[in-house]
C-alpha positions in Angstrom: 9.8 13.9 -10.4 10.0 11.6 -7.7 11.0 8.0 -8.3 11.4 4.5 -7.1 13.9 3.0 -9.1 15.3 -0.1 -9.2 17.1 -2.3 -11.9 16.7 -2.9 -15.2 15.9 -6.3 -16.6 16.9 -6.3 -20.9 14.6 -9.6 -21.4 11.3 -10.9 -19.9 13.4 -14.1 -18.1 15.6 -13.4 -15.1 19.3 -12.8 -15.5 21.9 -12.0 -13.0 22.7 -8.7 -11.4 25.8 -7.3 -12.0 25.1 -4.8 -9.2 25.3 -4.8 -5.3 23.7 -3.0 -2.8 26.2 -0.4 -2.2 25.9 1.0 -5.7 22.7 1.7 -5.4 19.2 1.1 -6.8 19.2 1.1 -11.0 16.7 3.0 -13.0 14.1 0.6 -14.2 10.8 0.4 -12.2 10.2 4.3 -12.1 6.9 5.3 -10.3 5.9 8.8 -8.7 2.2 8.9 -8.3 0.0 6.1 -8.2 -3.5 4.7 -6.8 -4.7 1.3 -5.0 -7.3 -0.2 -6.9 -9.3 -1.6 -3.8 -12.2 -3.9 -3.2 -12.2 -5.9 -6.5 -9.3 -8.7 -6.3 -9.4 -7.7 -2.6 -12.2 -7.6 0.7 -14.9 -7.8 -1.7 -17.3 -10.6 -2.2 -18.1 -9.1 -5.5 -17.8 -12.1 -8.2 -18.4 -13.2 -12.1 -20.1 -10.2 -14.1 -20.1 -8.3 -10.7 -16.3 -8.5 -10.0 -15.5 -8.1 -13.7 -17.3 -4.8 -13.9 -16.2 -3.3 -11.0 -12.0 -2.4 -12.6 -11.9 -2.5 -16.4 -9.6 -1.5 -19.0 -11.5 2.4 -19.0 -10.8 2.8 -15.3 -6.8 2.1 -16.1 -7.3 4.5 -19.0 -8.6 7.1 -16.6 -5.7 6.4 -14.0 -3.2 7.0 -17.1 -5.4 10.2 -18.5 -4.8 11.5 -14.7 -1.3 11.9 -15.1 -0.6 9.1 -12.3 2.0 6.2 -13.6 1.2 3.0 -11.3 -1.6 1.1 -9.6 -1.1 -1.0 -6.5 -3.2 -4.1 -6.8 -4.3 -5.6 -3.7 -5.6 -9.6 -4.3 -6.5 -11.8 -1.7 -5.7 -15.6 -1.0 -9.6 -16.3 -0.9 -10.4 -14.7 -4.4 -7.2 -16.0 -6.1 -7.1 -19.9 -4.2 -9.8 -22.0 -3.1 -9.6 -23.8 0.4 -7.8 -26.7 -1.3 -5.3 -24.5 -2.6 -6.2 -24.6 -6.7 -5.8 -21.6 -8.4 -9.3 -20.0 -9.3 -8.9 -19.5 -13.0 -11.2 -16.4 -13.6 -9.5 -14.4 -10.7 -6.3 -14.6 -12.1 -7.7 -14.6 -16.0 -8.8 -10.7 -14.6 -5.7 -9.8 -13.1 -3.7 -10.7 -16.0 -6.1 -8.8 -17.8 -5.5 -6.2 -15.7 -2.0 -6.1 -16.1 -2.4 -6.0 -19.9 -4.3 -3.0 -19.9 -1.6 -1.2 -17.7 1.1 -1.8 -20.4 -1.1 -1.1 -23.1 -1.5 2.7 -21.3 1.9 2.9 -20.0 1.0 2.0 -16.4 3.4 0.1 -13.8 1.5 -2.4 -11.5 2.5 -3.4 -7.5 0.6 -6.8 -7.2 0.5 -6.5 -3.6 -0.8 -9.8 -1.2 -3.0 -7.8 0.9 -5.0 -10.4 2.7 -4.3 -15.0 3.2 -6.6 -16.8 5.7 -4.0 -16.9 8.0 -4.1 -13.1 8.2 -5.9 -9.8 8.3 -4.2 -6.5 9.3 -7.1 -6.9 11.6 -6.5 -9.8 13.5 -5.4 -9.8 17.0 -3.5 -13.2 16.8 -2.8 -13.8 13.3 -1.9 -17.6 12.4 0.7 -17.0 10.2 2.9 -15.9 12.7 2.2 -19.1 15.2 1.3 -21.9 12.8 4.1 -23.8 10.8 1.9 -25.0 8.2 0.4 -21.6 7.6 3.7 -20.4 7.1 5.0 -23.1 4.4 1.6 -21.9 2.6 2.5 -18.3 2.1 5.4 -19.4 0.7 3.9 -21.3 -2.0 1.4 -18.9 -3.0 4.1 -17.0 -3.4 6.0 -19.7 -5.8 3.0 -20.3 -7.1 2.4 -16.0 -7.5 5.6 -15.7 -8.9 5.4 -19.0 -11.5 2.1 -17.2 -12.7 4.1 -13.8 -13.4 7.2 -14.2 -14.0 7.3 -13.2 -17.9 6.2 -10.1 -17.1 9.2 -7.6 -17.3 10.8 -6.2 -13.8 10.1 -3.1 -15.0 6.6 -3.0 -15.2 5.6 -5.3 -13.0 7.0 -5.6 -8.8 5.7 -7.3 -6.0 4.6 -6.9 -2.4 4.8 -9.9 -0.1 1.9 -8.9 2.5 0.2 -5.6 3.6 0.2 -4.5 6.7 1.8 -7.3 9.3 0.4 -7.3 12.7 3.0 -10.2 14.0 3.1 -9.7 18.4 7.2 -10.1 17.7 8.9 -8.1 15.2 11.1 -11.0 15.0 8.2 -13.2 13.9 7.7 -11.2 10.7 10.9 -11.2 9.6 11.2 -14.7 9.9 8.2 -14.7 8.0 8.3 -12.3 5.1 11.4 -13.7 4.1 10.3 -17.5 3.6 8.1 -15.2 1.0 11.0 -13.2 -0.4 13.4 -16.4 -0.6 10.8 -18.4 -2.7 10.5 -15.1 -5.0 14.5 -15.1 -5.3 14.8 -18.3 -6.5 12.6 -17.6 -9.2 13.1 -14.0 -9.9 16.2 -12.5 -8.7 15.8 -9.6 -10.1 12.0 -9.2 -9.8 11.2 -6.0 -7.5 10.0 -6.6 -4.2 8.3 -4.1 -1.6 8.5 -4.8 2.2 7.0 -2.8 4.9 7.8 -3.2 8.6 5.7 -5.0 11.1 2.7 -3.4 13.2 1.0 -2.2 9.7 3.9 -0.3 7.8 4.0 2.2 10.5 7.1 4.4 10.0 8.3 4.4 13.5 8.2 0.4 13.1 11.3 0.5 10.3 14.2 0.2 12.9 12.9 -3.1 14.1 13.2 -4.2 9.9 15.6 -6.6 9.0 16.9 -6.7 5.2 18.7 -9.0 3.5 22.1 -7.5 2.0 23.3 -7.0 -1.0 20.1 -6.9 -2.8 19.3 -3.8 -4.1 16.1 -4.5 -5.6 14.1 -4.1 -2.6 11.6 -1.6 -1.6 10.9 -0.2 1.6 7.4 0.4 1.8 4.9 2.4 4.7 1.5 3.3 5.0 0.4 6.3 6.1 -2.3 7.6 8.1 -1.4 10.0 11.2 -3.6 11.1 13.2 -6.7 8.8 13.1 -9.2 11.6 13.6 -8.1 13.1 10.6 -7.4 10.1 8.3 -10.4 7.2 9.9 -13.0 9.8 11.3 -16.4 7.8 12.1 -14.6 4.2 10.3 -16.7 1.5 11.2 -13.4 -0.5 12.2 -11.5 1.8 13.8 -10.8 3.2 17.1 -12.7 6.1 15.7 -16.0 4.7 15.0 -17.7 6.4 17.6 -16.9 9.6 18.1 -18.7 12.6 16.0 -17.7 15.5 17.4 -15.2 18.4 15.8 -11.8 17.1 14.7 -8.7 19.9 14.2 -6.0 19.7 11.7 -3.5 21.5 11.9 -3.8 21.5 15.9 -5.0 18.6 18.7 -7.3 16.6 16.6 -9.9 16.0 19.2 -9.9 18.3 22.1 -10.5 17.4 25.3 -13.7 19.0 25.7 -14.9 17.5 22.6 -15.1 14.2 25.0 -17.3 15.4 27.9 -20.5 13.4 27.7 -19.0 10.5 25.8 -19.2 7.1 27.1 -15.8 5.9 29.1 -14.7 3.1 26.4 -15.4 5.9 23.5 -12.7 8.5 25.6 -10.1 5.5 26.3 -10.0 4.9 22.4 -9.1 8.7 21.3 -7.2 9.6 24.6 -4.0 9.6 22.6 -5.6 12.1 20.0 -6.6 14.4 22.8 -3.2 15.7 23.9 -0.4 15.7 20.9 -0.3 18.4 18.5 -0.5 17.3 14.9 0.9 19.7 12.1 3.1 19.2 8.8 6.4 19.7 11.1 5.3 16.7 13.2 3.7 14.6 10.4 7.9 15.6 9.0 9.1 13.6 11.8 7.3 10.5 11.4 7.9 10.1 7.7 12.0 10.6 8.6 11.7 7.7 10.4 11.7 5.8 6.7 13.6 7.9 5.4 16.3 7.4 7.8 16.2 3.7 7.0 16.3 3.8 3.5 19.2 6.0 3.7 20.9 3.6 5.5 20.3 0.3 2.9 20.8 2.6 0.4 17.4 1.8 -1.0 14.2 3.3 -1.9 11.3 4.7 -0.1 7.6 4.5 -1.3 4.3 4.8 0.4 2.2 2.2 -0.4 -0.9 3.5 1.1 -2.3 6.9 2.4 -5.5 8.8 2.9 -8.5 10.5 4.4 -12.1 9.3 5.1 -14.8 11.3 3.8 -16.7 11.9 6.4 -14.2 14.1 7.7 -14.2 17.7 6.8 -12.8 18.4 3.5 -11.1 21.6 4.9 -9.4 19.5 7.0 -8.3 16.4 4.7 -7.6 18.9 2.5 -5.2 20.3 4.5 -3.8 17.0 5.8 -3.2 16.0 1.6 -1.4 18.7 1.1 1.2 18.7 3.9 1.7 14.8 3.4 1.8 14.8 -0.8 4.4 18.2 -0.1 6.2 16.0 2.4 6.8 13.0 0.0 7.9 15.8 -2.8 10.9 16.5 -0.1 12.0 13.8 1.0 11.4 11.8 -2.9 9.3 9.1 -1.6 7.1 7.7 -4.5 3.1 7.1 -3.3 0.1 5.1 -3.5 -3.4 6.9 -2.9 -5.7 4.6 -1.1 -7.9 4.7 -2.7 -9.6 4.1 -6.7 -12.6 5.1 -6.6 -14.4 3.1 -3.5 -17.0 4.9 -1.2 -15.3 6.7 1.4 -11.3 6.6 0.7 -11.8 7.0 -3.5 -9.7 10.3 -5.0 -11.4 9.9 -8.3 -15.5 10.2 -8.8 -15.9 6.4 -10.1 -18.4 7.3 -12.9 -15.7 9.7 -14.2 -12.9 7.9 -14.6 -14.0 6.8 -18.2 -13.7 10.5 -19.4 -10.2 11.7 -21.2 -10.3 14.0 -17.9 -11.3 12.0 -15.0 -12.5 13.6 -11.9 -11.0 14.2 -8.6 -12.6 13.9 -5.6 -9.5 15.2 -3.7 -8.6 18.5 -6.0 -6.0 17.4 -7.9 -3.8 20.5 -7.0 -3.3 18.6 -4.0 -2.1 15.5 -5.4 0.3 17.2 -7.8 1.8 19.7 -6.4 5.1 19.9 -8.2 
């Protein structure tokens, strides 16, 4: 089985570690295969009956009944806070549900900050990274986060400080992430905490990641989704939105005589997908990039996010799923399928989920290979 582990907390209030980094992560917060549960706390405007329908306790049921262990949670600042900063009461009244329902079936949870109004993997010029005052915010959602959760026990419960950074300076998010991470630490010290590097938890991103030592219940989290033509083909937001021609995995994804005819912005977006060869070896060399770094904290690897569009051929995602999931077997890096059950990235048929043998989407041969 492949693990994240990290160490074990004997009561529900924070004590101190009698470990330091160089003897390596502890056994406690053990995950292997898990799912993101997306578009409920998170980039939906789903709310009241709506939102509360949309994840209940027989979709965690059918996550357990799959044989996965965890669920990444993504929640937003907008569904969680209002604009004056109060905490909105039934938002967090359903994630604590939430998180009931996970221990009841033997399910860890990630609560992962995936989106605050000072940024959007998205944005070109995030404010978090320029404004002051945005930044002295993230750090008190995060006291205030961290306040709200703290009884829950280390291992069943870790956090995620922000998805997908898009700072201009590497240097800006790890100034950033760890006004975050300190107002955790002086609250939890022991609570688990996943960190990603800048330029959205690319891989090839980790060398410009900055750690703090001596704390060896940290993460090192990436997201995963090389090459676009594979993973976004036809995404409304993505450099791929406008191309519908043949894509190729293993191979070149788009070849370059799959462009004639298209319009000149359409070619300068997938130019980069014309000429590199894409195939388990090369995907190999990406993913080392992580695992290179967590070998040198002596910490854990996960990915936090990974997956394939549908519109894409499923002989080709197919493919793709099985030479990544094999790849994480390897190299022991616990994952996170993006995504539940929403239209497009979903691994499980959403009116399955409530039987004792939910439905996969993506064959689950593919997912569990070992």
């Amino acid at each position: 089985m492949k693990i994240v582990n990290v160490i074990l907390l004997l009561s529900l209030l924070p004590i101190a570690s009698t470990l330091n980094a160089q003897d390596g992560p502890s056994k406690t917060f053990d995950i292997s295969k898990g799912v993101n549960v997306s578009h409920w706390l998170s980039q939906s405007k789903k709310r009241g009956a709506e939102r509360a329908a949309y994840f209940t306790e027989l979709d965690v049921a059918g996550v357990a009944a799959s044989g996965m262990d965890h669920i990444r949670i993504p929640i937003d600042e907008e569904q969680m806070w209002d604009e004056n900063g109060n905490k909105e009461k039934e938002a967090f009244a359903l994630l604590h549900a939430a998180l009931g329902w996970m221990k009841k079936y033997n399910l860890k949870a990630i609560v992962d900050l995936h989106i605050v109004r000072a940024h959007h993997f998205l944005d070109k010029a995030p404010l978090l990274f320029s404004d002051a005052r945005e930044q002295q915010k993230f750090g008190i959602l995060w006291s205030e986060l961290s306040e709200e959760l703290q009884n829950y026990p280390v291992e069943d419960v870790a956090y995620e400080l922000l998805n997908e950074s898009v700072a201009k300076e590497h240097a800006d998010w790890n100034k950033v992430y760890r006004i975050a991470y300190e107002k955790v630490r002086a609250n939890e010290r022991n609570r688990v905490i996943f960190i990603g590097p800048n330029r959205w938890q690319q891989p090839k991103y980790f060398e410009f990641l900055e750690i703090p030592e001596n704390d060896p219940n940290i993460v090192l989290s990436f997201h995963f989704y090389t090459p676009h033509p594979v993973t976004h083909y036809t995404a409304s937001w993505d450099i791929m939105k406008n191309y519908r021609g043949p894509v190729h995995y293993p191979g070149i994804p788009i070849e370059p005589t799959d462009t004639i005819g298209l319009a000149q912005e359409t070619r300068d977006q997938i130019k980069n997908y014309t000429t590199t060869y894409y195939d388990k070896d090369v995907l190999e060399q990406i993913i080392l990039l992580g695992v290179a770094k967590a070998k040198e904290l002596n910490l854990q690897l996960y990915c936090g996010e990974f997956g394939s569009y549908d519109p894409a051929p499923d002989e080709i995602r197919y493919r793709w799923f099985h030479d990544v999931i094999s790849l994480f077997d390897t190299h022991d890096i616990a994952w996170s399928a993006w995504d539940l059950k929403s239209n497009g990235f979903g691994i499980f048929t959403a009116e399955d989920l409530s039987k004792s043998k939910p439905t996969f989407k993506v064959p689950r041969r593919l997912l569990f290979q070992n």
